[in-house]
DONUDREN-174817 format. One record per residue (C-alpha): residue number from 0; residue in three letters; x, y, z. Coordinates in nm, 4 decimals. Each point is the difference from the previous one (the first is absolute). Example, Ala and Ser with C-alpha at 12.3 -4.5 7.8 and 13.67 -1.06 7.14 Angstrom:
2
0|ala|1.2300|-0.4500|0.7800
1|ser|0.1370|0.3440|-0.0660
***
This chain:
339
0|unk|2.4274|1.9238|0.3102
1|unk|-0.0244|-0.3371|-0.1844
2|unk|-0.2988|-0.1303|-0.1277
3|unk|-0.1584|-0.3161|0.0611
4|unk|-0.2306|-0.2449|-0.1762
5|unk|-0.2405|-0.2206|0.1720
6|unk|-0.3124|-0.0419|-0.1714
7|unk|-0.3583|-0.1611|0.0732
8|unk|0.0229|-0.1957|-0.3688
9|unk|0.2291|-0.0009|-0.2167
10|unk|-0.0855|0.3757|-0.1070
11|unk|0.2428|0.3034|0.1205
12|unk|-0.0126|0.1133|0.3286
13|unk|0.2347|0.2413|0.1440
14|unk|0.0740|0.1532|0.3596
15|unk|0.2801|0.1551|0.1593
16|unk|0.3285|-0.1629|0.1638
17|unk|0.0758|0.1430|0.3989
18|unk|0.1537|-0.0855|0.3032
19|unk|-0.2548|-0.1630|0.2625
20|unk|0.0949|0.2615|0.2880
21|unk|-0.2274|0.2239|0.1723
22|unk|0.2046|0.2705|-0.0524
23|unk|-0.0196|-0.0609|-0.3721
24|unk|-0.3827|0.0273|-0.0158
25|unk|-0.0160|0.2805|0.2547
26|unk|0.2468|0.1425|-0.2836
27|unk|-0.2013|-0.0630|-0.2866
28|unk|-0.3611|0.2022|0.1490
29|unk|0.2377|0.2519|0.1231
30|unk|0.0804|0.0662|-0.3830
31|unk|-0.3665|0.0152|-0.0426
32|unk|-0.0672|0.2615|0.2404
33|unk|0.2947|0.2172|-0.1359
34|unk|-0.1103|-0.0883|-0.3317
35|unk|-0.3856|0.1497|0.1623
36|unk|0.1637|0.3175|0.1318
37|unk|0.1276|0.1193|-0.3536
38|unk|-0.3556|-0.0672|-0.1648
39|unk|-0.3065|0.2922|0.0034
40|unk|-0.2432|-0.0034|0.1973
41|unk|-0.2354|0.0432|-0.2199
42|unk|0.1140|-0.2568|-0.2388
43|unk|-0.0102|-0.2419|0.2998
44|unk|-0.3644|0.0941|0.0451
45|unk|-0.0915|-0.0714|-0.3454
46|unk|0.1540|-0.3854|0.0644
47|unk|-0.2381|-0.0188|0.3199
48|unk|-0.3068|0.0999|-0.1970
49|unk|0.0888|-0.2356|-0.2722
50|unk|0.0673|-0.2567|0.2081
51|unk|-0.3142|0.0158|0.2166
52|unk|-0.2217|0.0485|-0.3273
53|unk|0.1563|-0.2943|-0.1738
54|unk|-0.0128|-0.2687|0.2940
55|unk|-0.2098|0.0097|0.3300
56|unk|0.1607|-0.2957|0.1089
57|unk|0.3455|0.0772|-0.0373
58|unk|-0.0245|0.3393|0.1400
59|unk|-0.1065|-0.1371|0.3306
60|unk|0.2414|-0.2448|0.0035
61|unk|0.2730|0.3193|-0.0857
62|unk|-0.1489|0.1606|0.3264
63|unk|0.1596|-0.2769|0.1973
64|unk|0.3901|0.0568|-0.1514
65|unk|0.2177|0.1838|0.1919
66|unk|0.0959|0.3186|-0.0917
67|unk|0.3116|-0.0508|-0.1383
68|unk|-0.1527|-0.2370|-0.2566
69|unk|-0.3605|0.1341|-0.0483
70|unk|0.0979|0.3107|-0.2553
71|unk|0.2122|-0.2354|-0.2263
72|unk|-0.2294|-0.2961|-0.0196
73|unk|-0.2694|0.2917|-0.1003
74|unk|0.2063|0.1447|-0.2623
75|unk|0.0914|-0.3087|-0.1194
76|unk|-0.3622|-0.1092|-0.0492
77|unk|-0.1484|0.3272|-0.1507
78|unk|0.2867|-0.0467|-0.2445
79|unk|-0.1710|-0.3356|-0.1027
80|unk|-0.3369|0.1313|0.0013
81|unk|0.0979|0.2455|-0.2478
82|unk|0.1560|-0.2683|-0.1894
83|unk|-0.3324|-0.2329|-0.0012
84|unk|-0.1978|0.3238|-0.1280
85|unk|0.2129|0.0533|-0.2931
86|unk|-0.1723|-0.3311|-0.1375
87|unk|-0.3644|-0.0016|0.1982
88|unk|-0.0692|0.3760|-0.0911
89|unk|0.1166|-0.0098|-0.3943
90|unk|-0.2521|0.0330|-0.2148
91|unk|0.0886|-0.2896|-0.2477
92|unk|0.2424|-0.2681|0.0258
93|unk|0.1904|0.2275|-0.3035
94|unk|0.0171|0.2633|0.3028
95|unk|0.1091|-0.2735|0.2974
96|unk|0.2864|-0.0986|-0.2523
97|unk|0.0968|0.3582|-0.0244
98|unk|0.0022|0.0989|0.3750
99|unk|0.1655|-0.3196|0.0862
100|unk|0.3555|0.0674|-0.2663
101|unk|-0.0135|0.3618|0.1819
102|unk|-0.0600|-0.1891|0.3496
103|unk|0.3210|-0.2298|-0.0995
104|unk|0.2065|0.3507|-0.0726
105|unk|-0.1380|0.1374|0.3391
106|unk|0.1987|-0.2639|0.2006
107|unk|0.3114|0.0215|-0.1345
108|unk|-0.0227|0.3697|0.0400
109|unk|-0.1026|0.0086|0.3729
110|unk|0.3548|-0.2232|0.0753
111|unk|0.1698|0.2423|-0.2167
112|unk|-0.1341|0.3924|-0.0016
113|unk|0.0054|0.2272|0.2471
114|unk|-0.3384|-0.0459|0.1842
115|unk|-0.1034|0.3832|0.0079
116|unk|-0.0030|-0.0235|-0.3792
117|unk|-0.3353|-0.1645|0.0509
118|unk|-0.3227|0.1281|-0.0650
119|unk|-0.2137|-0.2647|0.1960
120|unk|0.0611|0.0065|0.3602
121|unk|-0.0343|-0.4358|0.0031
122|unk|0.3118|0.0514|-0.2493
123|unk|0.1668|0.2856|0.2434
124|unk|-0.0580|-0.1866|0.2768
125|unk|0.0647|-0.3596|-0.1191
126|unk|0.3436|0.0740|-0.1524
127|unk|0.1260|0.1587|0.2522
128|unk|-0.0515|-0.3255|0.2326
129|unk|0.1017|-0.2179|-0.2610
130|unk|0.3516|0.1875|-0.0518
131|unk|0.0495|0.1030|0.3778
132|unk|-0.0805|-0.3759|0.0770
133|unk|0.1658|-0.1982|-0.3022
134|unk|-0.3100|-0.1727|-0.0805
135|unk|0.0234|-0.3002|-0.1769
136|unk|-0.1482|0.1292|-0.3916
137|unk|-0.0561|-0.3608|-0.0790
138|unk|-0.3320|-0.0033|0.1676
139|unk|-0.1526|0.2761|-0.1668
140|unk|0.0770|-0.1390|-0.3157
141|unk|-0.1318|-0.3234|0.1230
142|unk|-0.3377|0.1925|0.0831
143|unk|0.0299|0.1639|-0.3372
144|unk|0.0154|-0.3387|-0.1619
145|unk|-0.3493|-0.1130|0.1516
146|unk|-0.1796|0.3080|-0.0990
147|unk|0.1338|-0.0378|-0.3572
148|unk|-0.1024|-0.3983|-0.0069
149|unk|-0.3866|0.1968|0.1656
150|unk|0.0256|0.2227|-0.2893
151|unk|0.0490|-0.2455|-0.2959
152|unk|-0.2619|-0.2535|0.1873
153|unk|0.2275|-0.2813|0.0644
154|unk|-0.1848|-0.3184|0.1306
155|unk|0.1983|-0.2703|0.2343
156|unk|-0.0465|-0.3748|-0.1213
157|unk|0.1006|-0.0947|0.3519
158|unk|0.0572|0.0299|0.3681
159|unk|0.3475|0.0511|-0.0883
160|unk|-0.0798|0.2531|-0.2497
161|unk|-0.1947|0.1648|0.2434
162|unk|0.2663|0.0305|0.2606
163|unk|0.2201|0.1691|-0.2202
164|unk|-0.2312|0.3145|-0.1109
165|unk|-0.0747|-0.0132|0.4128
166|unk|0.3721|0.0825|0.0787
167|unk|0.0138|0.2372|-0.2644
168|unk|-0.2931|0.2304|0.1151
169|unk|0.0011|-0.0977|0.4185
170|unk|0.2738|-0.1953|0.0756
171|unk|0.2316|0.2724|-0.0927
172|unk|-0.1712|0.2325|0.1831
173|unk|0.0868|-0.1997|0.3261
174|unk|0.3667|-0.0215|-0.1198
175|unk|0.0160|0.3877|-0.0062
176|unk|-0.1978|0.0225|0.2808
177|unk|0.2628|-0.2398|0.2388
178|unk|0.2417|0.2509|-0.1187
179|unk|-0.1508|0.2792|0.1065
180|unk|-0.0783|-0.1623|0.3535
181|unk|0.4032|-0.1326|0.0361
182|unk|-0.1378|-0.3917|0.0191
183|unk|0.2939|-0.1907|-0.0285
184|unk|0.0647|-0.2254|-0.3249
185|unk|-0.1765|-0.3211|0.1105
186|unk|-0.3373|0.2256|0.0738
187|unk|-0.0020|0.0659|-0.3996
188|unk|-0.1663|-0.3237|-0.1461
189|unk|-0.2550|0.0153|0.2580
190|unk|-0.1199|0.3189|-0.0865
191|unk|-0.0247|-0.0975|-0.3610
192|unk|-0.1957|-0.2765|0.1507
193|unk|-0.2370|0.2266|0.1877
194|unk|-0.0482|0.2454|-0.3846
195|unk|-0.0763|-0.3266|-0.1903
196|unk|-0.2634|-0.1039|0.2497
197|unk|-0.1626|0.3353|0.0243
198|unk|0.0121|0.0068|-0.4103
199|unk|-0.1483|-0.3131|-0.0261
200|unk|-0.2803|0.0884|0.2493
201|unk|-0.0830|0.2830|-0.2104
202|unk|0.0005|-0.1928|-0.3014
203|unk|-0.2653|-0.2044|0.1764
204|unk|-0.2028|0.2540|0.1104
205|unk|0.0106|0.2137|-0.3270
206|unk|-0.1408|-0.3357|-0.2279
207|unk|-0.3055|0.2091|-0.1222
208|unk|0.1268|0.3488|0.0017
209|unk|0.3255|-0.1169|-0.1649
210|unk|-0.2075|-0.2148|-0.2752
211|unk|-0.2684|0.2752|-0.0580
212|unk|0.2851|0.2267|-0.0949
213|unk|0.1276|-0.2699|-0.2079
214|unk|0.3010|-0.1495|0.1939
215|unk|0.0821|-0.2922|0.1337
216|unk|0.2591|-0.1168|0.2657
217|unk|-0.0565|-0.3620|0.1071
218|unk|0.1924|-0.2990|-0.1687
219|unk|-0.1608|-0.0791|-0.3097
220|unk|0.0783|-0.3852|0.0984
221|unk|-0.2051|0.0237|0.2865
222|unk|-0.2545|0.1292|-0.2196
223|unk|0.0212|-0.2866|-0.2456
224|unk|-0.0128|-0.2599|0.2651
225|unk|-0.3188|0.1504|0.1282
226|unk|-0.1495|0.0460|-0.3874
227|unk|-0.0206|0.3621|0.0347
228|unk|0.0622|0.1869|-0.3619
229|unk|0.1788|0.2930|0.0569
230|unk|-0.1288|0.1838|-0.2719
231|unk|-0.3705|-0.0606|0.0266
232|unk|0.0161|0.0699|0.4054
233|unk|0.1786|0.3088|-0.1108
234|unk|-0.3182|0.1199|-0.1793
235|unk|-0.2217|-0.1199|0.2307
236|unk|0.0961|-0.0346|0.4156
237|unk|-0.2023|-0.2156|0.1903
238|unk|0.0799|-0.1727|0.2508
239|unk|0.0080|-0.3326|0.0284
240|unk|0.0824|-0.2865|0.2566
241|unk|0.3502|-0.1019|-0.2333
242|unk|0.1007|0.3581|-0.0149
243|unk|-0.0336|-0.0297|0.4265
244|unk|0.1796|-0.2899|0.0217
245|unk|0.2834|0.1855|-0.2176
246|unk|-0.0586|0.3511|0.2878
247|unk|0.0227|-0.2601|0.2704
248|unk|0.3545|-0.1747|-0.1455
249|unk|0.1529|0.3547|-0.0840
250|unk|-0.0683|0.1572|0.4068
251|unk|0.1464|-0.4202|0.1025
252|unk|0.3617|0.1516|-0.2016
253|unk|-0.0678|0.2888|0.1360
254|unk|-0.0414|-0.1094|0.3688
255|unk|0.3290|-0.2082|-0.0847
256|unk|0.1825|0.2822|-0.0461
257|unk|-0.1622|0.2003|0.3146
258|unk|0.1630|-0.2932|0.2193
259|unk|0.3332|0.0104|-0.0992
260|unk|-0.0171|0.3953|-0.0212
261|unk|-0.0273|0.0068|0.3761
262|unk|0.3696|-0.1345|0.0852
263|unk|0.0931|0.3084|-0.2096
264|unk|-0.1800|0.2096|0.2025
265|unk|0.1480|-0.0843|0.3391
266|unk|0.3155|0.0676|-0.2014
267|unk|-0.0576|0.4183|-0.0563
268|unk|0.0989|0.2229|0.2425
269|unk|-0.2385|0.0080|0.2970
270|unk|-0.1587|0.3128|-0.0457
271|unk|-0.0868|-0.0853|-0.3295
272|unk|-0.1827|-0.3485|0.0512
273|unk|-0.3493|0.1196|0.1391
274|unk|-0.0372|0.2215|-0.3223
275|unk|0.1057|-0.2911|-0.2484
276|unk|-0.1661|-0.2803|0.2021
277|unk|-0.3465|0.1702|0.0226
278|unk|0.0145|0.0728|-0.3965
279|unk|0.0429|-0.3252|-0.0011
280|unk|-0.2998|-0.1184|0.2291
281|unk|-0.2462|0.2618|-0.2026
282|unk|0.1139|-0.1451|-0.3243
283|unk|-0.0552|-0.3440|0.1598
284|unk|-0.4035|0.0783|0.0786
285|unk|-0.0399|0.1103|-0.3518
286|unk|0.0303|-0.4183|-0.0326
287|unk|-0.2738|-0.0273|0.2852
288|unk|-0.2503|0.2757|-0.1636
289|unk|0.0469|-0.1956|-0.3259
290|unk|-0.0831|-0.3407|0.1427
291|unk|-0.3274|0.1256|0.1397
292|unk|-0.1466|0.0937|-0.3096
293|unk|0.0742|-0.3514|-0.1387
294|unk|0.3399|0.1061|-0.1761
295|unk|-0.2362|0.2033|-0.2403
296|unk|0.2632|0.3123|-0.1035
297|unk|-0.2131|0.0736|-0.3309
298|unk|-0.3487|0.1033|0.1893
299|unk|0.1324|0.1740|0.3223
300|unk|0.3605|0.1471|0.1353
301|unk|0.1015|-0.0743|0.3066
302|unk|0.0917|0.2422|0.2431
303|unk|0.1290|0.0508|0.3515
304|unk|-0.1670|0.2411|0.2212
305|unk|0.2303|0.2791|0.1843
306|unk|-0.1474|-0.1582|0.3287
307|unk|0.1302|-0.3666|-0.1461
308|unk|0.3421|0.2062|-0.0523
309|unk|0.0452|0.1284|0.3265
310|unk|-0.0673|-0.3554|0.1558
311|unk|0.2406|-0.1194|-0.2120
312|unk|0.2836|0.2517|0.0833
313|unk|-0.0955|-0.0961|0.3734
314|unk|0.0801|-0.3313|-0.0448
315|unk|0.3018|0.0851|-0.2056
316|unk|0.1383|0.1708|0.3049
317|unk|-0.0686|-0.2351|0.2277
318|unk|0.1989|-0.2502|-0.1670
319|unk|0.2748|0.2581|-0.0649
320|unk|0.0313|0.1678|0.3397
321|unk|-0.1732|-0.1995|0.2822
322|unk|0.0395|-0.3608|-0.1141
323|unk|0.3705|-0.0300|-0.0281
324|unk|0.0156|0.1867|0.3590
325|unk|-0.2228|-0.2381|0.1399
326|unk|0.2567|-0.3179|-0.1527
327|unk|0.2670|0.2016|0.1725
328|unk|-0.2252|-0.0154|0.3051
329|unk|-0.0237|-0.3808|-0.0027
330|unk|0.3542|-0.0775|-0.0934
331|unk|0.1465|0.2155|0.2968
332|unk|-0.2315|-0.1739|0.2516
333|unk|0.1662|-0.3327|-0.0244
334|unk|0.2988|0.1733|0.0620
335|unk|-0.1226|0.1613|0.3378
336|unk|-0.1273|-0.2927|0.1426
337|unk|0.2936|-0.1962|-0.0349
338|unk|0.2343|0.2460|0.1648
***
């Protein structure tokens, strides 16, 4: 299948090329449930506990795929945890460097060895779907690109900038993902919508744990504007009401992108929407914890309650499953009453 580009900036951003039909997406998560029957068991349950150690969050929202999709999209995601631990677990950046040029070699083997050659069962597991599936490699390498630009500590100088290590290390993930869920083309931008906002509301809620470890992820010329030296903040973080002001103008891009991420939504298959919209609506309160403590990221982390979660997968499904029945509702009646 053809690839196509349609990125957020003027970076690269690449998803797959399919028909619209039904049929077609039926098609594609029946290749992910043959692609499922040919993986172990085991190796499958080594993705699950990965996947529910790495993210709380995104394994709930996982519970709410169907079937079909829920096995892939967790394979798919343990794959990128191990990918993210190769640079957070080194023991020096000489190390991350390293693990990241034998990470690089990993994904063009899993597209091209046989997948019981493996030792890891993410690798096993994750090759298998990839080949079985045709997954597009691009987007690995994509997500290999942002963990190298983590690795050597690159800093953004703008918004822009920004954007473009966002699609790298989320945005691609929601290309892949679309793929895996057989969304049709014009659902693909949208997702890398909904990655970028989610990356940049972790950026804003990660201020102080990112800067005491030395890092830092918002644009430098926000920064300048609100005379905030990178370099002394860096050695010191303390909050202050300009580096709140820059919090509160990084979850407004975010809540930008949240917006225009819904239309995409209403685009994926319908089994798929309550899972991806109620990720969505837990990322979104991340933005409402954080403006109750003043937009102070550097003292406290915000955090969403499993109660809070559940509410919010509630609502999800109501606006999934019982509001559009009750607009069906309300259009028929007209129709009734004037026969």
């Amino acid at each position: 299948e053809k690839e196509y580009w349609r990125p957020l900036t003027k970076g690269q951003s690449a998803s797959i090329d399919r028909s619209e039909t039904t049929e077609s997406r039926m098609n594609e998560q029946k290749k992910g449930e043959d692609a499922i029957s040919l993986i172990r068991e085991e190796d499958l349950q080594e993705c699950v506990k990965i996947m529910k150690n790495g993210s709380k969050s995104f394994f709930l929202a996982s519970a709410l795929l169907p079937k079909s999709v829920r096995p892939p999209i967790t394979i798919y995601y343990s794959w990128c945890r191990t990918m993210d631990d190769a640079v957070d677990e080194a023991k020096d950046i000489n190390e991350a460097k390293k693990n990241l040029q034998s990470e690089r070699k990993r994904i063009d083997e899993l597209w091209s060895k046989d997948p019981e050659s493996f030792e890891s069962a993410v690798d096993r597991a994750f090759s298998r779907l990839a080949q079985s599936c045709d997954l597009p490699k691009f987007n690995c390498e994509h997500l290999w690109e942002g963990n190298l630009w983590d690795c050597e500590g690159k800093r953004y100088n703008s918004l822009e900038d920004l954007i473009q290590y966002c699609e790298r290390v989320a945005s691609s993930v929601g290309w892949m993902s679309s793929a895996l869920m057989g969304a049709p083309k014009d659902a693909y931008h949208y997702a890398g919508q909904l990655g970028a906002a989610m990356q940049l509301t972790n950026i804003a809620r990660d201020v102080g744990e990112d800067a005491r470890k030395g890092k830092i992820y918002l644009p430098l010329d926000w920064l300048k504007e609100e005379g905030i030296d990178v370099d002394e903040f860096l050695s010191n973080p303390q909050f202050s009401p300009a580096m709140g002001r820059i919090v509160k103008r990084l979850l407004r891009e975010a809540d930008k992108l949240y917006e225009e991420s819904d239309v995409g939504i209403k685009k994926l298959p319908h089994n798929c929407q309550l899972a991806i919209l109620s990720a969505s609506r837990i990322y979104q309160h991340i933005r409402d914890s954080i403006a109750k403590q003043d937009f102070d990221t550097i003292s406290n982390r915000a955090y969403t309650s499993l109660l809070t979660k559940l509410v919010l997968v509630a609502q999800a499904f109501w606006n999934v499953y019982v509001t559009p029945y009750y607009q069906n509702v309300y259009q028929y009646i007209p129709s009734i009453r004037s026969s």
